[in-house]
mmCIF file of the N, C-alpha and C atoms, coordinates in Angstrom:
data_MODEL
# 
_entry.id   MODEL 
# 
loop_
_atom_site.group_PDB 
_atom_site.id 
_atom_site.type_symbol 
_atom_site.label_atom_id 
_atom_site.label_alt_id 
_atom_site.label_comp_id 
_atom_site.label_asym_id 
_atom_site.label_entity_id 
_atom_site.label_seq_id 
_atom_site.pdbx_PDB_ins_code 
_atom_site.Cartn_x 
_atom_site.Cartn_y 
_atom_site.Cartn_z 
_atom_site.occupancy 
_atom_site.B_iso_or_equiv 
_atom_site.pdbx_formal_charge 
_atom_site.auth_seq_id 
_atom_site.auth_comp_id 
_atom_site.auth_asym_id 
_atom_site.auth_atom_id 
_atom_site.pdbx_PDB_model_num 
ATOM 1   N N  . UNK A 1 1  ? 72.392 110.267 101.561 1.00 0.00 ? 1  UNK A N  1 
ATOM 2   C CA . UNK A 1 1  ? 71.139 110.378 102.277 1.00 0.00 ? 1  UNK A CA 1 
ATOM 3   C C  . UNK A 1 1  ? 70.552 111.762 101.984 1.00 0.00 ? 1  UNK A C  1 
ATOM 4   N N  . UNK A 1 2  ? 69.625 111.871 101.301 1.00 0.00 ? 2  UNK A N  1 
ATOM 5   C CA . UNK A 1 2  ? 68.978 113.128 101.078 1.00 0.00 ? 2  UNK A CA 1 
ATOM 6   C C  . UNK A 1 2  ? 68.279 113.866 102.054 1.00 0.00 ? 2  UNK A C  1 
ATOM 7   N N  . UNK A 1 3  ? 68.886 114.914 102.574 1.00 0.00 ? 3  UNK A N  1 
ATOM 8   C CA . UNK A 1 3  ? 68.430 115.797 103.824 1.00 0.00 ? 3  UNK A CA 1 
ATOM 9   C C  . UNK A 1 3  ? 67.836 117.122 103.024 1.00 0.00 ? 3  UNK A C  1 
ATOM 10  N N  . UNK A 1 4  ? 66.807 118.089 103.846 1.00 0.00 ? 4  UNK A N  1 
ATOM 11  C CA . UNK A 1 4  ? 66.697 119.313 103.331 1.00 0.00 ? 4  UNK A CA 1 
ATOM 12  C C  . UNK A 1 4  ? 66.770 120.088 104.736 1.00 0.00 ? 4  UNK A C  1 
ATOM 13  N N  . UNK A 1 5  ? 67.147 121.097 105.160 1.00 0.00 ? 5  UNK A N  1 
ATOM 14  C CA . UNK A 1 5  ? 67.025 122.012 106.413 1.00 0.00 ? 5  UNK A CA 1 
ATOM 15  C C  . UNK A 1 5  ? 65.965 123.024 106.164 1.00 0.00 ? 5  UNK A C  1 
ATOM 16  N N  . UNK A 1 6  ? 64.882 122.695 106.925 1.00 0.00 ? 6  UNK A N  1 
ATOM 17  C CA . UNK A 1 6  ? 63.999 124.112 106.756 1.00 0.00 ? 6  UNK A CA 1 
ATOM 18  C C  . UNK A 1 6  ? 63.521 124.065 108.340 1.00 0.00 ? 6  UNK A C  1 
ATOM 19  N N  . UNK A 1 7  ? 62.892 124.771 108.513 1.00 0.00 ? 7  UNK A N  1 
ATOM 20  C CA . UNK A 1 7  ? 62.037 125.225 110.321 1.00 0.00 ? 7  UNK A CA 1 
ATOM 21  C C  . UNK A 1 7  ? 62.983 124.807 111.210 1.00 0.00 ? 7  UNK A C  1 
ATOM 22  N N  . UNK A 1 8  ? 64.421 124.972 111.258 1.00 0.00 ? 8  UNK A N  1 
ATOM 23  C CA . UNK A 1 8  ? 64.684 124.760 112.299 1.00 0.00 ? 8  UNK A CA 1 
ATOM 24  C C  . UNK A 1 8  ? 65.276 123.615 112.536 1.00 0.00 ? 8  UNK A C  1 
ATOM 25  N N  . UNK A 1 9  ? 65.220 122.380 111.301 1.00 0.00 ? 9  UNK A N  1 
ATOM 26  C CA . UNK A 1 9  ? 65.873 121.332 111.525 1.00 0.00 ? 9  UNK A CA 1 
ATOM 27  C C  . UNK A 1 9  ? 65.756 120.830 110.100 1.00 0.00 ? 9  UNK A C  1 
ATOM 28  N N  . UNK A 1 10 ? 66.685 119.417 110.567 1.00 0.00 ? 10 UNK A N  1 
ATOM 29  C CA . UNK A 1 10 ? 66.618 118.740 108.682 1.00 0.00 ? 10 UNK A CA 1 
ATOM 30  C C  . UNK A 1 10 ? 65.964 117.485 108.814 1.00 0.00 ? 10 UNK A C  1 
ATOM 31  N N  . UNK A 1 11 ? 65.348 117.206 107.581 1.00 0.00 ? 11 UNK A N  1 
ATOM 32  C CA . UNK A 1 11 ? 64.549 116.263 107.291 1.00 0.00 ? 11 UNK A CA 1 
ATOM 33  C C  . UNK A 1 11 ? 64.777 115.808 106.299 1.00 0.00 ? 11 UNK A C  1 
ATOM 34  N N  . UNK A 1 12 ? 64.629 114.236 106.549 1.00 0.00 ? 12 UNK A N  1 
ATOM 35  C CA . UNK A 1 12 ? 64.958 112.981 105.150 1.00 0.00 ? 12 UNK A CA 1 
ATOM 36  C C  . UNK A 1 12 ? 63.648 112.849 104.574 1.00 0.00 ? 12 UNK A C  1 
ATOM 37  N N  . UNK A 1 13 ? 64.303 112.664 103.574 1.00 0.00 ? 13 UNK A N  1 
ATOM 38  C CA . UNK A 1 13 ? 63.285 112.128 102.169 1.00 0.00 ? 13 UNK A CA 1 
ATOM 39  C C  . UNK A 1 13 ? 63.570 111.456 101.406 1.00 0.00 ? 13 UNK A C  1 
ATOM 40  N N  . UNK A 1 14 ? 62.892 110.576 100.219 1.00 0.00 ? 14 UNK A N  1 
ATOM 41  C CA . UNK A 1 14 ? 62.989 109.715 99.096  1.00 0.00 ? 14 UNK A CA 1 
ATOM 42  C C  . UNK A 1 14 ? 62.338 109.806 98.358  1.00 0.00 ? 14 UNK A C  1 
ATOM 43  N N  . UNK A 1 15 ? 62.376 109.904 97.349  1.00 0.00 ? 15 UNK A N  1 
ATOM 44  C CA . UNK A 1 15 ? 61.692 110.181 96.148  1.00 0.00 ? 15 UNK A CA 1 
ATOM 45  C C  . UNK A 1 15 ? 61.838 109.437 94.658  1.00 0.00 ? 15 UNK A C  1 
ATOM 46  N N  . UNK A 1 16 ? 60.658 108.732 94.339  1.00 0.00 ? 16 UNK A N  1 
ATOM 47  C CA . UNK A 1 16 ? 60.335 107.260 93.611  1.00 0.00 ? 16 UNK A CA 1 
ATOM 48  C C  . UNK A 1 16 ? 59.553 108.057 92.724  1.00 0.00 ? 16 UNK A C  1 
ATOM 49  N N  . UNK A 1 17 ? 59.786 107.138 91.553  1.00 0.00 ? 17 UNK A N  1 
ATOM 50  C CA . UNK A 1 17 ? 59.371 107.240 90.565  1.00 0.00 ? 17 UNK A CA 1 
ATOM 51  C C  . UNK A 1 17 ? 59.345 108.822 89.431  1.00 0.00 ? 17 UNK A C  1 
ATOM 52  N N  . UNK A 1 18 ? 58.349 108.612 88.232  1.00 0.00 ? 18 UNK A N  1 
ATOM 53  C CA . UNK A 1 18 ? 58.973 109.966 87.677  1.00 0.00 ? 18 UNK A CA 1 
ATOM 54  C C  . UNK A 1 18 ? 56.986 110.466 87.642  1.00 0.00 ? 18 UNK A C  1 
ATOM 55  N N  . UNK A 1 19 ? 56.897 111.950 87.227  1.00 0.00 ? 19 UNK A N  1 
ATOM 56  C CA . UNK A 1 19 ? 55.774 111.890 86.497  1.00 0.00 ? 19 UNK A CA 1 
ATOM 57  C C  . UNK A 1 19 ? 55.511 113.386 87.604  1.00 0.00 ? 19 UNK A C  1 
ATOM 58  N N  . UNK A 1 20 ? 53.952 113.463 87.743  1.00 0.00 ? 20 UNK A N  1 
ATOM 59  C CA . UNK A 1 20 ? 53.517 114.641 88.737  1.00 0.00 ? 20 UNK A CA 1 
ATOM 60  C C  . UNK A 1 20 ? 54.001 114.222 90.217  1.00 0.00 ? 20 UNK A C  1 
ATOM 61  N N  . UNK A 1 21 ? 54.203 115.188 91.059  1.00 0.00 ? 21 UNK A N  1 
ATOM 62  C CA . UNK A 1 21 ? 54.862 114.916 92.521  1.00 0.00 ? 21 UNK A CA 1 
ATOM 63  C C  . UNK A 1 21 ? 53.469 114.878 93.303  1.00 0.00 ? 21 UNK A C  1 
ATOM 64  N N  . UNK A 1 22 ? 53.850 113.486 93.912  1.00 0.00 ? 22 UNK A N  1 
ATOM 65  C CA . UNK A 1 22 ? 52.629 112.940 94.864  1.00 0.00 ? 22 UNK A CA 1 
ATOM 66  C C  . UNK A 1 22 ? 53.458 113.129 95.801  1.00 0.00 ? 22 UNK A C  1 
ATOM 67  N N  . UNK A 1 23 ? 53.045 113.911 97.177  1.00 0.00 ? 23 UNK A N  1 
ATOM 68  C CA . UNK A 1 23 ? 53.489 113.590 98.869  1.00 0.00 ? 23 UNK A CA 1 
ATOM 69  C C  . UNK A 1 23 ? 52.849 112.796 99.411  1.00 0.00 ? 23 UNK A C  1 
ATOM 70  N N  . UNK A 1 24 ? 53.537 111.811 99.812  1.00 0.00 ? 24 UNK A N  1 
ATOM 71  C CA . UNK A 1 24 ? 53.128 110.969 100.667 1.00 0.00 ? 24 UNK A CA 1 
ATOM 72  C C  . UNK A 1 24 ? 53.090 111.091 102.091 1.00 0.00 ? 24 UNK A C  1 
ATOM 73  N N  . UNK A 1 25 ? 52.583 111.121 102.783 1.00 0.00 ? 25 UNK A N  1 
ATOM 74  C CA . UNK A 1 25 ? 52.761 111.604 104.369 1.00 0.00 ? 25 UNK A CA 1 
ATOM 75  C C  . UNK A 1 25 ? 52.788 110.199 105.406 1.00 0.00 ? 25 UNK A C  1 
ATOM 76  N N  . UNK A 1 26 ? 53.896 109.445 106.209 1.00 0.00 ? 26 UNK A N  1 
ATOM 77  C CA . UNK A 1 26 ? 53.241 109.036 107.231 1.00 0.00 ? 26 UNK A CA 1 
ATOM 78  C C  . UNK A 1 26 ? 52.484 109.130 108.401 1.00 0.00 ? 26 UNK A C  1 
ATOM 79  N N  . UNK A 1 27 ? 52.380 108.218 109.670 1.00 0.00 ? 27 UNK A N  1 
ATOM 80  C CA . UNK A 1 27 ? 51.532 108.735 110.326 1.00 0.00 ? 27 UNK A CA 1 
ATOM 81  C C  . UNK A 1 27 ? 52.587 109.133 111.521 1.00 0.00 ? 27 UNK A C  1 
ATOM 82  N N  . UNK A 1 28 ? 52.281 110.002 112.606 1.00 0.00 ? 28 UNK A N  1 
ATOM 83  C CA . UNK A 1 28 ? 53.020 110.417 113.725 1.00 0.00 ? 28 UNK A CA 1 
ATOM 84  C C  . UNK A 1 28 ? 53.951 109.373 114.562 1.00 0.00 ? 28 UNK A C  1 
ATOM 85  N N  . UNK A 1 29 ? 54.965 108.870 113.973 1.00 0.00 ? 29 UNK A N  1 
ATOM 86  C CA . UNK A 1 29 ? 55.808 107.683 114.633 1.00 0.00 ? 29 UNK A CA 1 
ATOM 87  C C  . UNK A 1 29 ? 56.240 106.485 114.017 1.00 0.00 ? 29 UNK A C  1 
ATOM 88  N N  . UNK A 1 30 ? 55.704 107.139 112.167 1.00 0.00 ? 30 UNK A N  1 
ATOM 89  C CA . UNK A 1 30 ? 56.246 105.973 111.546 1.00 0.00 ? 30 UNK A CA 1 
ATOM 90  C C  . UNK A 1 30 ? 57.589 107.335 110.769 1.00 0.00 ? 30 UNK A C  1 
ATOM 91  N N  . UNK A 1 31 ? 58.189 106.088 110.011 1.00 0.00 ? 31 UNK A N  1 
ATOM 92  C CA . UNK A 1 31 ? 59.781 106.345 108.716 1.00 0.00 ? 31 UNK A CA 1 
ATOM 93  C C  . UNK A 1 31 ? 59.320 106.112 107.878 1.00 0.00 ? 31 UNK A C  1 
ATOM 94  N N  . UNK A 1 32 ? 60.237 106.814 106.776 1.00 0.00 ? 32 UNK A N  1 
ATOM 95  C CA . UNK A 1 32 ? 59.620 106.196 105.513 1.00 0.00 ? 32 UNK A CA 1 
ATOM 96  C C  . UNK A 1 32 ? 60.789 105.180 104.710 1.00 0.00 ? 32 UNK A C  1 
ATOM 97  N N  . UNK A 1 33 ? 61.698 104.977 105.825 1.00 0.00 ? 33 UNK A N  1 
ATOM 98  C CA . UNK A 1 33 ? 63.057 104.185 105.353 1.00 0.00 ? 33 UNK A CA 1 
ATOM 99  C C  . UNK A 1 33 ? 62.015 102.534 104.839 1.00 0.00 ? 33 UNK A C  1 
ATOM 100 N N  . UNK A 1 34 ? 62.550 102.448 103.503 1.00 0.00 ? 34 UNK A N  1 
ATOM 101 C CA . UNK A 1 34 ? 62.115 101.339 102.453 1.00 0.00 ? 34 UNK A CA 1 
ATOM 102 C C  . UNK A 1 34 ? 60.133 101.310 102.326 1.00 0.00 ? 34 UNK A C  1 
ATOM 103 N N  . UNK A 1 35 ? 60.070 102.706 102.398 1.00 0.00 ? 35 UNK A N  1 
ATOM 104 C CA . UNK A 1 35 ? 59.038 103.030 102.269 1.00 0.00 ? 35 UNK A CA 1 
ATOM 105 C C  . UNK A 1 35 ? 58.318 102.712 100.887 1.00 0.00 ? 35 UNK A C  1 
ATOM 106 N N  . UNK A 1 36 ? 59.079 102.985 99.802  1.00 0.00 ? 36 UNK A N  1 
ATOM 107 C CA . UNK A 1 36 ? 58.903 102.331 98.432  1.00 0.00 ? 36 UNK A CA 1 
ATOM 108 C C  . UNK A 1 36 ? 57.978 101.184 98.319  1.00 0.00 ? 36 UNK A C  1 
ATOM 109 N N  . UNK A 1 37 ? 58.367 100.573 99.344  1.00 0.00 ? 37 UNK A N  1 
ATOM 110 C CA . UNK A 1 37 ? 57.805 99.064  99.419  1.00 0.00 ? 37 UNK A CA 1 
ATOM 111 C C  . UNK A 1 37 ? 56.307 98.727  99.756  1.00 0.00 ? 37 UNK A C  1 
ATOM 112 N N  . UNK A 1 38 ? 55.884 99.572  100.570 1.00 0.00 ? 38 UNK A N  1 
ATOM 113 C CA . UNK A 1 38 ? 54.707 99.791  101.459 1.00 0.00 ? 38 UNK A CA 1 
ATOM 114 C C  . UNK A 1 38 ? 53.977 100.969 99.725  1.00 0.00 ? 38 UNK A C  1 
ATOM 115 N N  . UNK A 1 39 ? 54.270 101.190 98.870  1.00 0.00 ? 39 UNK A N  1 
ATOM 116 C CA . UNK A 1 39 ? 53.196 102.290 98.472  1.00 0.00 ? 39 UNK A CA 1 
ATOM 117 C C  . UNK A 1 39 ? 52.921 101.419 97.444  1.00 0.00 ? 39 UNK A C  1 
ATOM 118 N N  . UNK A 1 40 ? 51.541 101.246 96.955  1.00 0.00 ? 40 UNK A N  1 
ATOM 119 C CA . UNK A 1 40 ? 51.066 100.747 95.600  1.00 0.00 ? 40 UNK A CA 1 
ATOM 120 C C  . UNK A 1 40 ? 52.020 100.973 94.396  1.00 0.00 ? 40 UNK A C  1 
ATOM 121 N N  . UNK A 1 41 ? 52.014 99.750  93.734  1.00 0.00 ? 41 UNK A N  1 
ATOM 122 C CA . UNK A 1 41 ? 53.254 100.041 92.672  1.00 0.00 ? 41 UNK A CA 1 
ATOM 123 C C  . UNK A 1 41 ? 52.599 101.116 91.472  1.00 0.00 ? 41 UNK A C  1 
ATOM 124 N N  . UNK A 1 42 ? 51.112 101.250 91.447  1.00 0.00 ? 42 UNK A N  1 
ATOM 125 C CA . UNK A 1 42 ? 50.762 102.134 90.243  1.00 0.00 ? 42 UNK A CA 1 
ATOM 126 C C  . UNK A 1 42 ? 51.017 104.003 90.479  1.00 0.00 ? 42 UNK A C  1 
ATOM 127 N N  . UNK A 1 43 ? 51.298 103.878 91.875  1.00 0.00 ? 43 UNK A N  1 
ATOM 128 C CA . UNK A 1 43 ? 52.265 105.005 92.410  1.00 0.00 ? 43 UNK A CA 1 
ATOM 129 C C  . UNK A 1 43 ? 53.243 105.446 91.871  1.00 0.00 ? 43 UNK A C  1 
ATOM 130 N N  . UNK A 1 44 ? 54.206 104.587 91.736  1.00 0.00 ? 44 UNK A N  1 
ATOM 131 C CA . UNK A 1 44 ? 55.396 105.201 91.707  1.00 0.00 ? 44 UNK A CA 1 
ATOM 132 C C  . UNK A 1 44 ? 55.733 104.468 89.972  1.00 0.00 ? 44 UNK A C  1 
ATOM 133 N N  . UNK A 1 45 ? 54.421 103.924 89.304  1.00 0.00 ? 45 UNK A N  1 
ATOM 134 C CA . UNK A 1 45 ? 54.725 104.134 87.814  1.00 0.00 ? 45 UNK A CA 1 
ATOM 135 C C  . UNK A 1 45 ? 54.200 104.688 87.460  1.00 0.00 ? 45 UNK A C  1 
ATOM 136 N N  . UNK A 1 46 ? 53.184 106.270 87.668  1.00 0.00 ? 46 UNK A N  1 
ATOM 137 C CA . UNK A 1 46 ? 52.696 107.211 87.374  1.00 0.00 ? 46 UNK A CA 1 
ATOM 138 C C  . UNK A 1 46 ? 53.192 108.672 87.532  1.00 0.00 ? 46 UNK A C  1 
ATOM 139 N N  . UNK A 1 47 ? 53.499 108.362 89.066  1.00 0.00 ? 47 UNK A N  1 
ATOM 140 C CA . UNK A 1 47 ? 53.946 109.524 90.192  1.00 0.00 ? 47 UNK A CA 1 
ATOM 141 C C  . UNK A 1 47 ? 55.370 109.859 90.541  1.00 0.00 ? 47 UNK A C  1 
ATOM 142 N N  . UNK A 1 48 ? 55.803 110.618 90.603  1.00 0.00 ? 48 UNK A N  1 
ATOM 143 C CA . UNK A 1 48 ? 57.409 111.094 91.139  1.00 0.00 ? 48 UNK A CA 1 
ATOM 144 C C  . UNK A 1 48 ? 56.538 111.251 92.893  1.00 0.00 ? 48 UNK A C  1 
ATOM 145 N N  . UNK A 1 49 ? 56.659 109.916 93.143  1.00 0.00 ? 49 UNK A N  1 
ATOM 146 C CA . UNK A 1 49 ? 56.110 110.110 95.316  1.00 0.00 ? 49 UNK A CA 1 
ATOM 147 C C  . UNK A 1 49 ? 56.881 110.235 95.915  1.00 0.00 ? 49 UNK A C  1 
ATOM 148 N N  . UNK A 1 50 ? 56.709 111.410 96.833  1.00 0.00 ? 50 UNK A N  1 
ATOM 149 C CA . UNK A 1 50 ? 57.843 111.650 97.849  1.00 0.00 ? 50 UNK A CA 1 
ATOM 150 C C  . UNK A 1 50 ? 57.617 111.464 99.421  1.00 0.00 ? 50 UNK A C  1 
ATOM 151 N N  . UNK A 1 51 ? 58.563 110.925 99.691  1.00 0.00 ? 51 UNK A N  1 
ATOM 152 C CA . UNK A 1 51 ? 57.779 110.100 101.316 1.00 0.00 ? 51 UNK A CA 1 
ATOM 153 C C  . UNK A 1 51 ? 59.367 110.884 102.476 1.00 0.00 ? 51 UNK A C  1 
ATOM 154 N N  . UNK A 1 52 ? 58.519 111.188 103.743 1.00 0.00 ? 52 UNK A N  1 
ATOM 155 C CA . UNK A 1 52 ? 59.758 111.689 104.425 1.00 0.00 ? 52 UNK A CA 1 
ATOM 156 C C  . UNK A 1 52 ? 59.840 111.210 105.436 1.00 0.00 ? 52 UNK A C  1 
ATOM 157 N N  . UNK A 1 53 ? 60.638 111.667 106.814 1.00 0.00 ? 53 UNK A N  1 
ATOM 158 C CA . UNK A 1 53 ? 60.054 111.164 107.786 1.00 0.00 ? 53 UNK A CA 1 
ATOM 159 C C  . UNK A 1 53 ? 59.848 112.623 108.853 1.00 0.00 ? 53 UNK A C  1 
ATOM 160 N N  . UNK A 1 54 ? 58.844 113.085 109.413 1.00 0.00 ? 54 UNK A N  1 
ATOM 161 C CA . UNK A 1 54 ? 58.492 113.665 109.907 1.00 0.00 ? 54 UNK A CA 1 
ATOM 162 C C  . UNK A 1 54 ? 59.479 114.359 111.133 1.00 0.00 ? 54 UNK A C  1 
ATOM 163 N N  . UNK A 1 55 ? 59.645 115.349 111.794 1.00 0.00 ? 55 UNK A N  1 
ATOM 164 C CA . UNK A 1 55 ? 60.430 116.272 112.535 1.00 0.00 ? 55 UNK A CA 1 
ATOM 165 C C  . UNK A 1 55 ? 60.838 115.161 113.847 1.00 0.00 ? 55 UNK A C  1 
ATOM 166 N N  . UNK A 1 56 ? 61.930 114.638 114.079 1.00 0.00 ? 56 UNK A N  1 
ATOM 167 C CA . UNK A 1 56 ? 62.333 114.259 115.126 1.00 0.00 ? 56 UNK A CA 1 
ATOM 168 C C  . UNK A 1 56 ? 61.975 112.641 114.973 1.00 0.00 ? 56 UNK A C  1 
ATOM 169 N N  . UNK A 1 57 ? 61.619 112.264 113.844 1.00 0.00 ? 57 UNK A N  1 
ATOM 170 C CA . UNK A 1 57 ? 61.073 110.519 113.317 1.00 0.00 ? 57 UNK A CA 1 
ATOM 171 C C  . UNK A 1 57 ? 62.274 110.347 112.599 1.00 0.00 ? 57 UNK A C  1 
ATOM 172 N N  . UNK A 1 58 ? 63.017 109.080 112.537 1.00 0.00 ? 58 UNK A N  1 
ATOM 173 C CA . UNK A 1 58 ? 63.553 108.565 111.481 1.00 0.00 ? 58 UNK A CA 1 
ATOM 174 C C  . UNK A 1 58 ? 65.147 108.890 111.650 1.00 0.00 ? 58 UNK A C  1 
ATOM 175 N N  . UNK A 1 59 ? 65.737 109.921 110.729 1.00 0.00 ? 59 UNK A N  1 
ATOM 176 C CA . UNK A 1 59 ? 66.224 110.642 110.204 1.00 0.00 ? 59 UNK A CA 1 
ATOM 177 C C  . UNK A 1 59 ? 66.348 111.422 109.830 1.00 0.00 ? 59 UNK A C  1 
ATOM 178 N N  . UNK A 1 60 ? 65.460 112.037 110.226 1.00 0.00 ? 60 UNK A N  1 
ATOM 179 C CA . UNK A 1 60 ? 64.778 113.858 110.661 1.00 0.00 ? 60 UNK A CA 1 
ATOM 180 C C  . UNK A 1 60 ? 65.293 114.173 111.936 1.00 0.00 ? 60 UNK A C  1 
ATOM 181 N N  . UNK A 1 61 ? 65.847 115.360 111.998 1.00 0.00 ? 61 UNK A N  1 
ATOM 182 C CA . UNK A 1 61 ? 66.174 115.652 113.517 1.00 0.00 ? 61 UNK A CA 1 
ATOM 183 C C  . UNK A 1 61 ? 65.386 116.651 113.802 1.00 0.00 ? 61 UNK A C  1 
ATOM 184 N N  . UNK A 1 62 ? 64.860 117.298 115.180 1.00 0.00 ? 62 UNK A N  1 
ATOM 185 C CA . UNK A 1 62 ? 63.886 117.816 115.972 1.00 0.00 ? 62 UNK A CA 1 
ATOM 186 C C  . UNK A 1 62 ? 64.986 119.088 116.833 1.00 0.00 ? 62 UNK A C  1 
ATOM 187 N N  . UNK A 1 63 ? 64.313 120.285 116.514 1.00 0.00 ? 63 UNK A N  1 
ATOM 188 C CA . UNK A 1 63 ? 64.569 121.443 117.591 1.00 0.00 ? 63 UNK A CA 1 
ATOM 189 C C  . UNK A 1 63 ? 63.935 121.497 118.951 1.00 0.00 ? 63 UNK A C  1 
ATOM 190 N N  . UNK A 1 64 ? 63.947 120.828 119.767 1.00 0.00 ? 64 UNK A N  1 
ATOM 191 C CA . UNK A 1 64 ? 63.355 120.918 121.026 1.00 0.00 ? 64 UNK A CA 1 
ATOM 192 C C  . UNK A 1 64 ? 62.881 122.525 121.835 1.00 0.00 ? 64 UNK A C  1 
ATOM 193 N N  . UNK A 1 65 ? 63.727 123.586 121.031 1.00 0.00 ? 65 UNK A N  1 
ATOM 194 C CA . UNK A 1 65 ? 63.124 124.357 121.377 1.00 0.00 ? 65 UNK A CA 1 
ATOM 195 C C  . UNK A 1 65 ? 62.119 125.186 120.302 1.00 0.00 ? 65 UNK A C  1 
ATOM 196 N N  . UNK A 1 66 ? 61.976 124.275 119.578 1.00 0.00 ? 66 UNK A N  1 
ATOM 197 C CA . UNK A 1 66 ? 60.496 124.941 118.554 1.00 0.00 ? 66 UNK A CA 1 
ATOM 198 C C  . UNK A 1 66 ? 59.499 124.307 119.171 1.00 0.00 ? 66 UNK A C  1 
ATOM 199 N N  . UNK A 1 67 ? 58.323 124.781 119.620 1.00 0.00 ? 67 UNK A N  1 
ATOM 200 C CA . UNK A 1 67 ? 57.248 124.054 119.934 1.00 0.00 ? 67 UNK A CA 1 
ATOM 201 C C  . UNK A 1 67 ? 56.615 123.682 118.604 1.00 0.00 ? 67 UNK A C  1 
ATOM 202 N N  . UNK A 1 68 ? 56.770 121.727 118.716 1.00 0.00 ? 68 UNK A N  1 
ATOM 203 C CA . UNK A 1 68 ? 55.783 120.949 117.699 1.00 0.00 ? 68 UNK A CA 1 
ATOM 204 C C  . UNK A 1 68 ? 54.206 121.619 117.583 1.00 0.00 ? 68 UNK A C  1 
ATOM 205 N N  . UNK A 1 69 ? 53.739 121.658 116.026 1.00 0.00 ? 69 UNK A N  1 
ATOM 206 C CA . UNK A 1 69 ? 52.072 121.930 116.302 1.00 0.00 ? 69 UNK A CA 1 
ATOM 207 C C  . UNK A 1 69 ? 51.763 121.619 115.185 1.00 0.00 ? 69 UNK A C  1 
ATOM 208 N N  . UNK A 1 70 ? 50.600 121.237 114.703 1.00 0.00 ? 70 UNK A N  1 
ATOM 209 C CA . UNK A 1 70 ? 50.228 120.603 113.607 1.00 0.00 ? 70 UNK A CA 1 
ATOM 210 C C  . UNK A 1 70 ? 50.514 121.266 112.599 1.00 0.00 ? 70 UNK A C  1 
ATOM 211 N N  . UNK A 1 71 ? 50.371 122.804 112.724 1.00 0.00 ? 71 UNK A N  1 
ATOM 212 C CA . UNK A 1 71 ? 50.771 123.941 112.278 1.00 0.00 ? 71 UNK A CA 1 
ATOM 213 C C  . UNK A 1 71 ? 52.285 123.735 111.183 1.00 0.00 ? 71 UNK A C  1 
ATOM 214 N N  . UNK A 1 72 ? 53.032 123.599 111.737 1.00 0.00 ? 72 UNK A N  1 
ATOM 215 C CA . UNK A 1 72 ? 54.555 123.226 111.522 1.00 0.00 ? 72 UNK A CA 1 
ATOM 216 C C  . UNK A 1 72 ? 54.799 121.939 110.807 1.00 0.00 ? 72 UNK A C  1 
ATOM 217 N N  . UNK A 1 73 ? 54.294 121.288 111.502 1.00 0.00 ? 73 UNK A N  1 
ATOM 218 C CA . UNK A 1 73 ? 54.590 119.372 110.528 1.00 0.00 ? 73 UNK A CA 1 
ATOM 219 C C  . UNK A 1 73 ? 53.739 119.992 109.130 1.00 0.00 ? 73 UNK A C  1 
ATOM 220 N N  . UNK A 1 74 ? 52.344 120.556 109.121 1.00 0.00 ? 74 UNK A N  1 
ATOM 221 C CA . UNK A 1 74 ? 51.895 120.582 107.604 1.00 0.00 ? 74 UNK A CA 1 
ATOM 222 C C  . UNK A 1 74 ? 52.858 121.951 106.782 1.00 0.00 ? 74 UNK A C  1 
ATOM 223 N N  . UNK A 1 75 ? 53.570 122.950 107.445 1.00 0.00 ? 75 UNK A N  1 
ATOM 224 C CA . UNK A 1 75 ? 54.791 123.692 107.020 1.00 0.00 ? 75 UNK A CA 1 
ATOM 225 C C  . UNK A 1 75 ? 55.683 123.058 106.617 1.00 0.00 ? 75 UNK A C  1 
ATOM 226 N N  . UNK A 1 76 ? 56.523 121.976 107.180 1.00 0.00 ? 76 UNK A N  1 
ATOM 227 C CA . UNK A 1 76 ? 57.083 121.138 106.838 1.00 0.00 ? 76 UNK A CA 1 
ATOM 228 C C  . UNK A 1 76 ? 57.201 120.625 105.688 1.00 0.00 ? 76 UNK A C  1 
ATOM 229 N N  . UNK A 1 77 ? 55.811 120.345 105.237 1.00 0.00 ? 77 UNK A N  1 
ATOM 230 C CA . UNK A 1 77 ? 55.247 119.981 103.858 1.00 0.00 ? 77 UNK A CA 1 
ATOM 231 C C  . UNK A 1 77 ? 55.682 120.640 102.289 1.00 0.00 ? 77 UNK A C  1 
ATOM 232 N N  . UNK A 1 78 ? 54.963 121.787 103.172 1.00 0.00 ? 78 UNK A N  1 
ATOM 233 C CA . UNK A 1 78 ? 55.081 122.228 101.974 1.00 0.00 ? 78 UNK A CA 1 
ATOM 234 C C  . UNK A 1 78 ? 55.870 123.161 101.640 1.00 0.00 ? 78 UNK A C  1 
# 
């Protein structure tokens, strides 16, 4: 299961296909578990897309004492 630890907690990801790195972002309360499935196939035969699941979603775990802010999820990012 591919984890990374940054801000305070770790977060899952997957990463499809080869080529320039597209982020894919869901929305506040979705996973991206079999996420592959859900993205246009000319995606991921162009793109190396990387889909995660957001701080405390999924398979991401959450610091309860970091205050969430939009701030942070787009840190997250990048």
């Amino acid at each position: 299961m591919p984890i990374v630890d940054l801000n305070h907690h770790s977060m899952y990801y997957e990463v499809h296909g080869q080529g320039i790195p597209l982020v894919c972002s869901g929305g506040w309360g979705t996973w991206c578990h079999g996420g592959e499935r859900h993205l246009p196939s000319g995606l991921i035969e162009h793109f190396q897309v990387i889909i995660f699941d957001h701080r405390g979603i999924g398979e991401s775990n959450d610091q309860p004492s970091v205050e969430a802010t939009t701030a942070l999820y787009a840190k997250d990012v990048l």
